[in-house]
Biotite code that builds the C-alpha atoms (Angstrom):
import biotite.structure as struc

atoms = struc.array([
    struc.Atom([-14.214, -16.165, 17.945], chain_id="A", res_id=1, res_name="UNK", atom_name="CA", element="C"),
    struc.Atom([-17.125, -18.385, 19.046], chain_id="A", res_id=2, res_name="UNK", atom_name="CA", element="C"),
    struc.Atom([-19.266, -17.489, 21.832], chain_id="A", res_id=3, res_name="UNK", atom_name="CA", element="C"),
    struc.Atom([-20.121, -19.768, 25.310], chain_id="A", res_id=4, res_name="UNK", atom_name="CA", element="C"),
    struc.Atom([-22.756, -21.559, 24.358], chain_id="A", res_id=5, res_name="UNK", atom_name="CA", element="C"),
    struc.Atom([-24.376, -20.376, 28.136], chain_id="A", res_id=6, res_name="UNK", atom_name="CA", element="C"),
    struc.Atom([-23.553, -16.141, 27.361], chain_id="A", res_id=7, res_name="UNK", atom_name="CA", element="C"),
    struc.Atom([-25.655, -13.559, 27.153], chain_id="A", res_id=8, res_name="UNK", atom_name="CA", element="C"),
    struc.Atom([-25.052, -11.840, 24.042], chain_id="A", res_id=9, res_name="UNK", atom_name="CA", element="C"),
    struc.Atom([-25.586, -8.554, 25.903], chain_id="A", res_id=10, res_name="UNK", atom_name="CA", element="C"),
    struc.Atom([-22.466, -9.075, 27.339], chain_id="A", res_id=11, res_name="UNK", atom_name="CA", element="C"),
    struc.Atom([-20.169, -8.624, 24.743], chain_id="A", res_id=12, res_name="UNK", atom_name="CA", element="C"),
    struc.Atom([-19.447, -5.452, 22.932], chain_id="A", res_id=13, res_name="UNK", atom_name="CA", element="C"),
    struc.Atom([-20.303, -5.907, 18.933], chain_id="A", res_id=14, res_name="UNK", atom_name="CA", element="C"),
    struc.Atom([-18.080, -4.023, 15.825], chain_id="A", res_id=15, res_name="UNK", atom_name="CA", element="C"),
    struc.Atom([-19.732, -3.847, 12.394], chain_id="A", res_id=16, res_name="UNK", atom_name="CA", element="C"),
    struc.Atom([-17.155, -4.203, 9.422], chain_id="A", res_id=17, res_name="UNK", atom_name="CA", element="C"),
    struc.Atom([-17.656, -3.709, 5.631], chain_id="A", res_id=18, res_name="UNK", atom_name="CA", element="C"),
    struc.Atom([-16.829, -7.207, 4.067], chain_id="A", res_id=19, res_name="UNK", atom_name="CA", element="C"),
    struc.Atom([-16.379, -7.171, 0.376], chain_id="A", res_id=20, res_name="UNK", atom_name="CA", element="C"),
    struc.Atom([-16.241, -10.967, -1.075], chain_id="A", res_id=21, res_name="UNK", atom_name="CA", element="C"),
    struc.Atom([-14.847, -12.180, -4.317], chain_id="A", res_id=22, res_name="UNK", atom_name="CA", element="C"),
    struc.Atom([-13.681, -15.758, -5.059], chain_id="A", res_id=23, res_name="UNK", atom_name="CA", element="C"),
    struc.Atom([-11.158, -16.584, -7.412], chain_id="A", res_id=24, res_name="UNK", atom_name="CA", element="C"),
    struc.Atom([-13.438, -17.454, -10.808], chain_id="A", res_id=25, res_name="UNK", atom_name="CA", element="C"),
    struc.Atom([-15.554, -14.726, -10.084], chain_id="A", res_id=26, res_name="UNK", atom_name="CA", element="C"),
    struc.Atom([-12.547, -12.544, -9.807], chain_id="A", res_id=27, res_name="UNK", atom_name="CA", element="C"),
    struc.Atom([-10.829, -13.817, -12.813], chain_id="A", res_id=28, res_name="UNK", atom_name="CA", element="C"),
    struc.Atom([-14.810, -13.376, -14.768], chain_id="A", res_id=29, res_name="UNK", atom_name="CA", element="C"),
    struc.Atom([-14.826, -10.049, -13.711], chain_id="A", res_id=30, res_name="UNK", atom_name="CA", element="C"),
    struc.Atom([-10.898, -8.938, -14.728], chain_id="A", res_id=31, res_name="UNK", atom_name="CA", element="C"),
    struc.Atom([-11.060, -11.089, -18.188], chain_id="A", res_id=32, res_name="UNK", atom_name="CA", element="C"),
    struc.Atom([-14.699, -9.950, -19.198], chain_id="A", res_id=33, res_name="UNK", atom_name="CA", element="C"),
    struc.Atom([-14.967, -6.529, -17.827], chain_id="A", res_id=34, res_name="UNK", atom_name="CA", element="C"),
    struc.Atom([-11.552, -4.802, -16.872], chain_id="A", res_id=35, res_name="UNK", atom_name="CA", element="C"),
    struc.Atom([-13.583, -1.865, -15.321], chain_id="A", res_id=36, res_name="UNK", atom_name="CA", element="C"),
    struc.Atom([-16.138, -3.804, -13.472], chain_id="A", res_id=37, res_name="UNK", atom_name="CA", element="C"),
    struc.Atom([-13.076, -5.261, -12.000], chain_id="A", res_id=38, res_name="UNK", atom_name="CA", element="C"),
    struc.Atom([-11.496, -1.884, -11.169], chain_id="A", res_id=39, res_name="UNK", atom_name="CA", element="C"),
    struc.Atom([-14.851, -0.561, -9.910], chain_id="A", res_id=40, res_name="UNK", atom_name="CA", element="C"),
    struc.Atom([-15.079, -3.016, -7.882], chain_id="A", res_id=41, res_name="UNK", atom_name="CA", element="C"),
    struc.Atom([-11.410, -2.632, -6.021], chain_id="A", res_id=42, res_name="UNK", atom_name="CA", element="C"),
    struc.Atom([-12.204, 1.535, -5.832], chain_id="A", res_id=43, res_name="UNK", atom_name="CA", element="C"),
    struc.Atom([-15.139, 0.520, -3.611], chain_id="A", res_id=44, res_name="UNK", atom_name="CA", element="C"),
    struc.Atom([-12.838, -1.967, -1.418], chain_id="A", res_id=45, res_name="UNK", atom_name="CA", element="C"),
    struc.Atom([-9.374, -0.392, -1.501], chain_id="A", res_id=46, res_name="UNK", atom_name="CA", element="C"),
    struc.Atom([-10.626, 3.373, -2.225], chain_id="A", res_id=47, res_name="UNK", atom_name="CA", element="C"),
    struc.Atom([-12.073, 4.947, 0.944], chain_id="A", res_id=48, res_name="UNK", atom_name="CA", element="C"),
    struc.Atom([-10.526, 7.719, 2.457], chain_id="A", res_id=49, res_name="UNK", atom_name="CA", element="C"),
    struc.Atom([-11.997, 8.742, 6.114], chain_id="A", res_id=50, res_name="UNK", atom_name="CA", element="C"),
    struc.Atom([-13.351, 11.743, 5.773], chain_id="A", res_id=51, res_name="UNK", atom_name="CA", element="C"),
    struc.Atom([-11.290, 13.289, 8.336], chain_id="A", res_id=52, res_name="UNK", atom_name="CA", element="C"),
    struc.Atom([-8.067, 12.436, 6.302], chain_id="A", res_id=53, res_name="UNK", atom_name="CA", element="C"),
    struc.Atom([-10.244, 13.709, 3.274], chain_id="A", res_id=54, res_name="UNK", atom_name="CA", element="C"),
    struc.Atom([-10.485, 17.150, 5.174], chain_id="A", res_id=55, res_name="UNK", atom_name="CA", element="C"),
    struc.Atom([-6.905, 17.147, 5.938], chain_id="A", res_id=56, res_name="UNK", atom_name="CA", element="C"),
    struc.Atom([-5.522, 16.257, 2.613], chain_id="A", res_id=57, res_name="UNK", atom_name="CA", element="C"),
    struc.Atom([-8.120, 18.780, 1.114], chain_id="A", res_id=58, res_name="UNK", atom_name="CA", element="C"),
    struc.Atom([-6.010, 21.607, 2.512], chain_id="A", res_id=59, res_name="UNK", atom_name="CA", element="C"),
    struc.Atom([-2.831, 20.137, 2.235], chain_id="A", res_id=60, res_name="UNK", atom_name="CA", element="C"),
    struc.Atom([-2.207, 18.194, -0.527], chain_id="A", res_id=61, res_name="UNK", atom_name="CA", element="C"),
    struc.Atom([-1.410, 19.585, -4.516], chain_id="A", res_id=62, res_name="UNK", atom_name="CA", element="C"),
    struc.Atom([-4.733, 18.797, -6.267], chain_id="A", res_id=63, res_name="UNK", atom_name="CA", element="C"),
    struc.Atom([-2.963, 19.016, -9.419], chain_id="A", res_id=64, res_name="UNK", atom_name="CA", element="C"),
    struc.Atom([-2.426, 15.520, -9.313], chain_id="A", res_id=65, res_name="UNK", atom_name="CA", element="C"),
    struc.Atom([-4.957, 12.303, -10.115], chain_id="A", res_id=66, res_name="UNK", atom_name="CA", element="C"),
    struc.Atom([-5.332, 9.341, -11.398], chain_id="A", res_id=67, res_name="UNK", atom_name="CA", element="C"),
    struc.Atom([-6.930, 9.194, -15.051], chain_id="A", res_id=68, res_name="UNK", atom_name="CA", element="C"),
    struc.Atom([-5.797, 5.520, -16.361], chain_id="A", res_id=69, res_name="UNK", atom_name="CA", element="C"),
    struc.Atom([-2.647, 6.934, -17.856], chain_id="A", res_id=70, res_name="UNK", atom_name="CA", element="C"),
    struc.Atom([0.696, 5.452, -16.762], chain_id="A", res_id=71, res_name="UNK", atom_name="CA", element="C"),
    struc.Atom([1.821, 9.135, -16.665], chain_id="A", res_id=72, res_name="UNK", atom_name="CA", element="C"),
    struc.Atom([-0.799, 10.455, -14.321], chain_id="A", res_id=73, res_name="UNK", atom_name="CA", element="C"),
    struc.Atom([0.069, 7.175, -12.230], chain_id="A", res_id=74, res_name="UNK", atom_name="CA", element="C"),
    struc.Atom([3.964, 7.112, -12.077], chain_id="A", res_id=75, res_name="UNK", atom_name="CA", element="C"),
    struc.Atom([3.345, 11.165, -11.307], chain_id="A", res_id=76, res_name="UNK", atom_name="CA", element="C"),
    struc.Atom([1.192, 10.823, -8.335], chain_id="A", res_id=77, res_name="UNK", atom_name="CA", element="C"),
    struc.Atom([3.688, 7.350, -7.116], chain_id="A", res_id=78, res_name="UNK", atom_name="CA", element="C"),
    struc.Atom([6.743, 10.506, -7.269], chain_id="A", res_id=79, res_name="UNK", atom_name="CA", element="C"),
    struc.Atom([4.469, 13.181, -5.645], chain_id="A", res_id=80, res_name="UNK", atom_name="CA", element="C"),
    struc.Atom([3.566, 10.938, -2.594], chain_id="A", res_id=81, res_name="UNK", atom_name="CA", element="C"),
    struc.Atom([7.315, 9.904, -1.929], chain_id="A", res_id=82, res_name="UNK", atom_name="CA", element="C"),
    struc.Atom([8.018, 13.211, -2.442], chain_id="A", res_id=83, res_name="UNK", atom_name="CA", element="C"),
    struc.Atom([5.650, 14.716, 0.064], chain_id="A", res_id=84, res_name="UNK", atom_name="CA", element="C"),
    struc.Atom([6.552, 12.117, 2.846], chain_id="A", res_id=85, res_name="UNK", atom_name="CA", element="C"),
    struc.Atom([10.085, 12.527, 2.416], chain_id="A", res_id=86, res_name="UNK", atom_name="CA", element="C"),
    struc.Atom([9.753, 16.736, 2.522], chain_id="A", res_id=87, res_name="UNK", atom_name="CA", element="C"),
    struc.Atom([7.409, 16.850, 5.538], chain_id="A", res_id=88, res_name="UNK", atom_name="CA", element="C"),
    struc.Atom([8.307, 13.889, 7.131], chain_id="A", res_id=89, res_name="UNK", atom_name="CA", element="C"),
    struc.Atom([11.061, 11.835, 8.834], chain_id="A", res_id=90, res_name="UNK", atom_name="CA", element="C"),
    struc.Atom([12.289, 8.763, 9.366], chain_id="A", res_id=91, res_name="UNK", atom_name="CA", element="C"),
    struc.Atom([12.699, 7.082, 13.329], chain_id="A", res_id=92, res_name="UNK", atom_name="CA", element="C"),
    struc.Atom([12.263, 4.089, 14.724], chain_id="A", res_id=93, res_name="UNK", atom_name="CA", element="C"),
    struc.Atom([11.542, 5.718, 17.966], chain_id="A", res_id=94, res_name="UNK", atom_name="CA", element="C"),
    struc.Atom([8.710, 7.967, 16.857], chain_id="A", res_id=95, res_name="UNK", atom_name="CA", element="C"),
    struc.Atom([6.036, 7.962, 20.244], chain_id="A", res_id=96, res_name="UNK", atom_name="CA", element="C"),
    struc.Atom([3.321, 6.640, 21.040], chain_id="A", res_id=97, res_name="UNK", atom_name="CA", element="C"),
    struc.Atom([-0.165, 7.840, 19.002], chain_id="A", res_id=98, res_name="UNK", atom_name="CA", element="C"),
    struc.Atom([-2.327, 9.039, 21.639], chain_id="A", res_id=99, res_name="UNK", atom_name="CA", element="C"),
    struc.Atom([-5.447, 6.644, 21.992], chain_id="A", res_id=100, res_name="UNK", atom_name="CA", element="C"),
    struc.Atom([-7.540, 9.479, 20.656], chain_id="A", res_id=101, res_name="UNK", atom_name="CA", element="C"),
    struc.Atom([-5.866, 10.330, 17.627], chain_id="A", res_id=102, res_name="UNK", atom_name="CA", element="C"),
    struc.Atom([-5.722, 8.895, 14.464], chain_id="A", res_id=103, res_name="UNK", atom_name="CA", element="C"),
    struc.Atom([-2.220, 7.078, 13.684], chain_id="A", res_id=104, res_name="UNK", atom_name="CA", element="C"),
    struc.Atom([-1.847, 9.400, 10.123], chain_id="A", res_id=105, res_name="UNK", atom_name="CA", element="C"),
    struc.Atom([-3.300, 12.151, 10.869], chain_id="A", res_id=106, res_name="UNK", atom_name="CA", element="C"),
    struc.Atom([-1.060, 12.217, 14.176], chain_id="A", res_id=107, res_name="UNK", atom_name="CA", element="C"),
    struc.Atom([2.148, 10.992, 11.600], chain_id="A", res_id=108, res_name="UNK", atom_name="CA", element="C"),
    struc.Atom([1.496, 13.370, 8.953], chain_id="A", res_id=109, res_name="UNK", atom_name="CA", element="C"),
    struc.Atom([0.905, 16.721, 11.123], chain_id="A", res_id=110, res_name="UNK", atom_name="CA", element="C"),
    struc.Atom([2.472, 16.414, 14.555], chain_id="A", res_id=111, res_name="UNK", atom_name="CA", element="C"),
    struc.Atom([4.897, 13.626, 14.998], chain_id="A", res_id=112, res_name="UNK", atom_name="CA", element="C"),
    struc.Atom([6.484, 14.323, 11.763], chain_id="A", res_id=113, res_name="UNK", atom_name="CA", element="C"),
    struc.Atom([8.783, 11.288, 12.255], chain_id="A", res_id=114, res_name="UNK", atom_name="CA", element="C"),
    struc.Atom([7.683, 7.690, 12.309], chain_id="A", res_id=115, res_name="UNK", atom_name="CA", element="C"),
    struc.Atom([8.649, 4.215, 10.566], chain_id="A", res_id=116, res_name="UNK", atom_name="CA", element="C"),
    struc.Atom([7.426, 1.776, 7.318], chain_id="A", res_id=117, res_name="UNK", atom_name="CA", element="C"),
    struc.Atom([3.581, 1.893, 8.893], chain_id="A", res_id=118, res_name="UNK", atom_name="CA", element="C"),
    struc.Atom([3.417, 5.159, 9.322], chain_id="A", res_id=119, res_name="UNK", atom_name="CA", element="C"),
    struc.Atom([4.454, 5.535, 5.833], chain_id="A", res_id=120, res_name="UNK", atom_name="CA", element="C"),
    struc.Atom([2.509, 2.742, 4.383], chain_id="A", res_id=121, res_name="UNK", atom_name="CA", element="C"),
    struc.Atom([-0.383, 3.567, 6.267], chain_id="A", res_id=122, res_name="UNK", atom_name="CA", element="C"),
    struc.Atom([-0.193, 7.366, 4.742], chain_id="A", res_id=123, res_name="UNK", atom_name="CA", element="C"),
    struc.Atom([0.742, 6.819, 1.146], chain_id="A", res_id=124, res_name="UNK", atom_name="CA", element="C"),
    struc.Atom([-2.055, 4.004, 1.156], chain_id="A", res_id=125, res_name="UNK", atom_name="CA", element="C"),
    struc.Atom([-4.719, 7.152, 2.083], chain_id="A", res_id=126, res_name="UNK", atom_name="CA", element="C"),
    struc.Atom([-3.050, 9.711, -0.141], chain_id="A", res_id=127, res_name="UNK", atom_name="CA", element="C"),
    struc.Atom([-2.927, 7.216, -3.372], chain_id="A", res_id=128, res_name="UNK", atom_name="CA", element="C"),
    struc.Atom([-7.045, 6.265, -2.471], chain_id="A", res_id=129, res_name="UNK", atom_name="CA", element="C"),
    struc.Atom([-7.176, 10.256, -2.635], chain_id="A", res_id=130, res_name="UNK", atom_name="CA", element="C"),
    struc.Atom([-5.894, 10.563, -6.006], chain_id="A", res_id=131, res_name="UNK", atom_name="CA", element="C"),
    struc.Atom([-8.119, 7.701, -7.078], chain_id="A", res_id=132, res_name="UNK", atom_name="CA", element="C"),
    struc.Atom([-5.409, 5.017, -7.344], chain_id="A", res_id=133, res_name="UNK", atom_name="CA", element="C"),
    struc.Atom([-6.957, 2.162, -5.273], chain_id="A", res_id=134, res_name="UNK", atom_name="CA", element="C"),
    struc.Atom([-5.117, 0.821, -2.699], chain_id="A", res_id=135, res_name="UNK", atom_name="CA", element="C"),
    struc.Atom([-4.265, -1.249, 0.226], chain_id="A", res_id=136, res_name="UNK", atom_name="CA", element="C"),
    struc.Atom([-1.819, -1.384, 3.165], chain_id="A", res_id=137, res_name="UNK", atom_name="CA", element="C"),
    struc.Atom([0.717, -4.740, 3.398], chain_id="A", res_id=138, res_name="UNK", atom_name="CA", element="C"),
    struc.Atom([2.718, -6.144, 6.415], chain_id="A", res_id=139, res_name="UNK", atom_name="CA", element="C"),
    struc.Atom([5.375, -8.891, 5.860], chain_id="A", res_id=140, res_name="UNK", atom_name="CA", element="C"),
    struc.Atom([8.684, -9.048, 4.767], chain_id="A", res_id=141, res_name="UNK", atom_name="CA", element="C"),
    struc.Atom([11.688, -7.424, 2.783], chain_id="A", res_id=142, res_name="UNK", atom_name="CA", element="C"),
    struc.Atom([14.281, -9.798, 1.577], chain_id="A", res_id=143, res_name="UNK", atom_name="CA", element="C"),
    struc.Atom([16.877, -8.707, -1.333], chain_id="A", res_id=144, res_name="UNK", atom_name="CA", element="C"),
    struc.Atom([18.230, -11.057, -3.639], chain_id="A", res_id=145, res_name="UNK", atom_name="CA", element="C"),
    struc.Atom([21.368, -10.068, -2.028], chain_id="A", res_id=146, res_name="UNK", atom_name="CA", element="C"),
    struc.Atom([19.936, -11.840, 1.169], chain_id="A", res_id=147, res_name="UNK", atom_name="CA", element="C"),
    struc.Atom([19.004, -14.958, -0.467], chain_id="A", res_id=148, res_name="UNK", atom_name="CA", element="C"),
    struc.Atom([21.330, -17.883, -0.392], chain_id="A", res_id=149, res_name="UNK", atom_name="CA", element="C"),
    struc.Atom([21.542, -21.060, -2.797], chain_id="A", res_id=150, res_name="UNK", atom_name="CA", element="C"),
    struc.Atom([20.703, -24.312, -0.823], chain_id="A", res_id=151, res_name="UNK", atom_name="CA", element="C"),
    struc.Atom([22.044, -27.749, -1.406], chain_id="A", res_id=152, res_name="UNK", atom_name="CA", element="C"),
    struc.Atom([18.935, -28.609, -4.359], chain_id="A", res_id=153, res_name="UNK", atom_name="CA", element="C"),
    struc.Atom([18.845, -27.883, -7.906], chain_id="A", res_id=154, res_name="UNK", atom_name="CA", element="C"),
    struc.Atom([16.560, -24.239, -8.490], chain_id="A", res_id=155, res_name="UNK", atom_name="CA", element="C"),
    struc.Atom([15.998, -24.054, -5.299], chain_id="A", res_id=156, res_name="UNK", atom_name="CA", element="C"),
    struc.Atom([16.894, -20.680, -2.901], chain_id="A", res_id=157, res_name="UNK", atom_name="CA", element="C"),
    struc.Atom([17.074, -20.713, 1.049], chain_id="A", res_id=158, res_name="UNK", atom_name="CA", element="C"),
    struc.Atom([16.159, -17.610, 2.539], chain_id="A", res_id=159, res_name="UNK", atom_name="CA", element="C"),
    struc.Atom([16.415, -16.573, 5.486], chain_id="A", res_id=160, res_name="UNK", atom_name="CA", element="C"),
    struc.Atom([13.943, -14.307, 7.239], chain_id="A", res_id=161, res_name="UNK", atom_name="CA", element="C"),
    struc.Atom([14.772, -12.388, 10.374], chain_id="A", res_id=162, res_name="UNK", atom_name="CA", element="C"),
    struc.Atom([12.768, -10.115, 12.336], chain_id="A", res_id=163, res_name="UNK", atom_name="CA", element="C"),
    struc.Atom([14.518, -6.855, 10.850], chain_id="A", res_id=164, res_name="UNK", atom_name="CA", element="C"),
    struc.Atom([13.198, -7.929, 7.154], chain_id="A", res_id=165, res_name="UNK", atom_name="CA", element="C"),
    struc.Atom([10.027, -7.126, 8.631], chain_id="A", res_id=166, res_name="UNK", atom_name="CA", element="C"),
    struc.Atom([8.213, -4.647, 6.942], chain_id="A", res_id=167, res_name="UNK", atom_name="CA", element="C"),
    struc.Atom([5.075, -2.554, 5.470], chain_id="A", res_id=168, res_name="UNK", atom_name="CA", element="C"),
    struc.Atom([4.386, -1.399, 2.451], chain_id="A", res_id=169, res_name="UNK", atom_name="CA", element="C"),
    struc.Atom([1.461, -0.055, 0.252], chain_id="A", res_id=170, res_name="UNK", atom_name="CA", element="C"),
    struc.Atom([0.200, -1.811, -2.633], chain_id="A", res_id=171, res_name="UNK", atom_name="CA", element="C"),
    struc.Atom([-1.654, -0.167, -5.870], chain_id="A", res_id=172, res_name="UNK", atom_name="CA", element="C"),
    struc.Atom([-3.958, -1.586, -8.122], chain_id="A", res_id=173, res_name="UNK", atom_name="CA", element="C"),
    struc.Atom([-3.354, -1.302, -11.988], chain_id="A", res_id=174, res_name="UNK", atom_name="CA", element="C"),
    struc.Atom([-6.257, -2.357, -13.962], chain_id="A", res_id=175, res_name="UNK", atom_name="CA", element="C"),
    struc.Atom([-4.927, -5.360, -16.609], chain_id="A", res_id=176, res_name="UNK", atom_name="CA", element="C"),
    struc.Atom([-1.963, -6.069, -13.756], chain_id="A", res_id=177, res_name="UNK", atom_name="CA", element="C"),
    struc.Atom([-3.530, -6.506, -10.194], chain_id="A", res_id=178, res_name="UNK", atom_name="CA", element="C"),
    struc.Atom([-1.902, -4.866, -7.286], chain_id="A", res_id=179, res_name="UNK", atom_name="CA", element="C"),
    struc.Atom([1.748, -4.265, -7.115], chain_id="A", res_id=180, res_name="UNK", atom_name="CA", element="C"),
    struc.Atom([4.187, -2.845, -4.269], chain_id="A", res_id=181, res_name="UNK", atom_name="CA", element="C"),
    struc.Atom([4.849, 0.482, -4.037], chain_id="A", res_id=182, res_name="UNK", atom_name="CA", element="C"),
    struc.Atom([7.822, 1.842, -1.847], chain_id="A", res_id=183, res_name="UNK", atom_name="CA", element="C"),
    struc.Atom([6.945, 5.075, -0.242], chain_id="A", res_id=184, res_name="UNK", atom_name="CA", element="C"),
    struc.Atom([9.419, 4.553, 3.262], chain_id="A", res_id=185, res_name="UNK", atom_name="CA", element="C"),
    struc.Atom([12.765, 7.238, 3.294], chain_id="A", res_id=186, res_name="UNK", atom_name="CA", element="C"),
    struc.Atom([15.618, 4.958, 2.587], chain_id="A", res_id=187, res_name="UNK", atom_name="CA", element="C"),
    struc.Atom([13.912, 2.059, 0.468], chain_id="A", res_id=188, res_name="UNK", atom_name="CA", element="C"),
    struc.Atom([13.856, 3.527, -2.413], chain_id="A", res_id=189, res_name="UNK", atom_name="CA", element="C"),
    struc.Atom([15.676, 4.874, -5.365], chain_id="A", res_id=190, res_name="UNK", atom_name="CA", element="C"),
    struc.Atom([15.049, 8.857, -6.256], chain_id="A", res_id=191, res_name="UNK", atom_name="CA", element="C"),
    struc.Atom([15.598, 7.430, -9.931], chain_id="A", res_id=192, res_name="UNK", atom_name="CA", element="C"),
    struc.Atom([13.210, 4.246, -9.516], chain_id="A", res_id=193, res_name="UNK", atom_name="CA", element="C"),
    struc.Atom([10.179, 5.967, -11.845], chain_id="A", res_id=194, res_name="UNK", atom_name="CA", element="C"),
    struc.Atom([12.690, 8.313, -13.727], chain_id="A", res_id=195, res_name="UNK", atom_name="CA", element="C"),
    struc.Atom([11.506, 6.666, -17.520], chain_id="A", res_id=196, res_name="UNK", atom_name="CA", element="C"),
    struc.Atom([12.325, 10.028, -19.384], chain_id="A", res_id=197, res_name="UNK", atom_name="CA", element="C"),
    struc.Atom([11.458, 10.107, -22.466], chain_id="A", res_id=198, res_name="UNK", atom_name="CA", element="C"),
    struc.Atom([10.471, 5.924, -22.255], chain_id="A", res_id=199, res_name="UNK", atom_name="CA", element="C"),
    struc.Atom([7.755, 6.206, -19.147], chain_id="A", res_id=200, res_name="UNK", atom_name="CA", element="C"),
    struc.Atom([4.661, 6.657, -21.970], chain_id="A", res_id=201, res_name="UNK", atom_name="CA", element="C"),
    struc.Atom([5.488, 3.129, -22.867], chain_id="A", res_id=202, res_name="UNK", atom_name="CA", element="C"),
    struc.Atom([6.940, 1.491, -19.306], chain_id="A", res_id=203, res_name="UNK", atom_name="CA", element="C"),
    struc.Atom([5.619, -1.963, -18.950], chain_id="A", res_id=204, res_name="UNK", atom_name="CA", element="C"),
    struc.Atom([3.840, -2.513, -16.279], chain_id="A", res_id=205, res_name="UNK", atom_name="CA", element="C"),
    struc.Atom([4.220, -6.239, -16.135], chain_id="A", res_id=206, res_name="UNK", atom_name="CA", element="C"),
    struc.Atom([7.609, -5.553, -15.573], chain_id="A", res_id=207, res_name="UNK", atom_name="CA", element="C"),
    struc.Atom([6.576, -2.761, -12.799], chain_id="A", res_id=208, res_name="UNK", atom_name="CA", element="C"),
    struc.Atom([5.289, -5.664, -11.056], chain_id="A", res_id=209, res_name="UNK", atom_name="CA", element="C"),
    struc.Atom([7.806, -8.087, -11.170], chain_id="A", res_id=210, res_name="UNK", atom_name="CA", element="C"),
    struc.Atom([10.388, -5.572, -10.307], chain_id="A", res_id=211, res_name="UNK", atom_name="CA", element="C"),
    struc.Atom([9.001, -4.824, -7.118], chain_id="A", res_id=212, res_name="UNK", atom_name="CA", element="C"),
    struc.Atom([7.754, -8.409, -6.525], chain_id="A", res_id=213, res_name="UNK", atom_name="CA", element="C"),
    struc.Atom([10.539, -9.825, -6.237], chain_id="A", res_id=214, res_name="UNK", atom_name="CA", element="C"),
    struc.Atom([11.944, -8.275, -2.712], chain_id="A", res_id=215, res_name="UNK", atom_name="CA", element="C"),
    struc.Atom([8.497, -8.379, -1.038], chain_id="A", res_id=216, res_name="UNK", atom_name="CA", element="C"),
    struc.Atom([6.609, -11.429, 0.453], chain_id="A", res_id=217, res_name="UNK", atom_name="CA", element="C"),
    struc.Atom([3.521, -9.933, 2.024], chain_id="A", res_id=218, res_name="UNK", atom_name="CA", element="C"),
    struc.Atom([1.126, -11.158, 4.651], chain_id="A", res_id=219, res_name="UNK", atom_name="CA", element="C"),
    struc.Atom([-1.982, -8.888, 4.416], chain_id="A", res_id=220, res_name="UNK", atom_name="CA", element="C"),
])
């Protein structure tokens, strides 16, 4: 937004935001020469929690669970979170209106009950930040290869993209990968999608990511 050259600043109300900056070498520095650095720096970005959805998931939430680097501890808070959500909450596409006063979770998670991919997004993102997983909330789109249709070139897919592919989802960052998509919404997801048995101490998370990359084109 840029400002008439003849206002008075006074007139206009002003919002501080928290801007965290990183271009692409420094990024790519940080992740090749210091993995944690690199992590440290995404917990400070993608990590807060307000604390009034601290408080709330504080009294809540099983604090059995948390992130300690492990693919274990991570695939068992990813199945705790979809669990929660799909126990205590449902899925509508006609949930209400949030009051102006209340926050959009908080108002999802303990009176509504009932809401659609934001409100689910939007929650999982605060309760994976909680269990020291960082990560961020996603708009864009949901397209299956099933959707996708070969075109008239060589290696080359036309897809089309209609308003009901829209979608959000939250993302989690995995030190050594970057951040990948996480389904948390009833109905997108399979109960079995993290079920490695006896295999998950060794899942590949390389292939984590391009499993779930595939269906998702994101606009942040």
């Amino acid at each position: 937004y840029t400002m008439p050259k003849d206002a008075d600043k006074n007139d206009f109300e002003s919002e501080s935001y928290a801007v965290f900056r990183l271009n692409t070498d420094e990024a790519l520095a940080m992740k090749e020469e210091d993995g944690e650095a690199y992590r440290e720096f995404y917990m400070k970005s993608s990590g807060m929690v307000p604390e009034e959805i601290r408080d709330y998931f504080d009294e809540n939430l099983d604090g059995d669970y948390y992130y300690d680097g492990t693919r274990e501890s991570i695939i068992n808070c990813i199945k705790y979170v979809r669990n929660y959500l799909g126990e205590h909450t449902s899925y509508s596409l006609s949930p209400g209106k949030t009051p102006k006063n209340e926050d959009f979770i908080l108002n999802f998670l303990k009176k509504k009950k009932k809401g659609y991919c934001s409100a689910y997004a939007s929650a999982a993102t605060m309760m994976f930040r909680y269990y020291g997983i960082p990560a961020r909330y996603v708009e864009g789109y949901k397209v299956s290869s099933d959707e996708q249709k070969l075109s008239g070139y060589d290696s080359v897919n036309l897809i089309f993209v209609k308003d009901d592919m829209a979608h959000a989802w939250p993302e989690i960052y995995v030190s050594g990968v970057g951040f990948i998509p996480v389904e948390v919404t009833s109905g997108y997801f399979s109960s079995d999608d993290f079920d490695f048995g006896e295999d998950s101490e060794v899942y590949d998370f390389d292939d984590l990511a391009d499993e779930f990359s595939d269906d998702y084109s994101d606009e942040e």
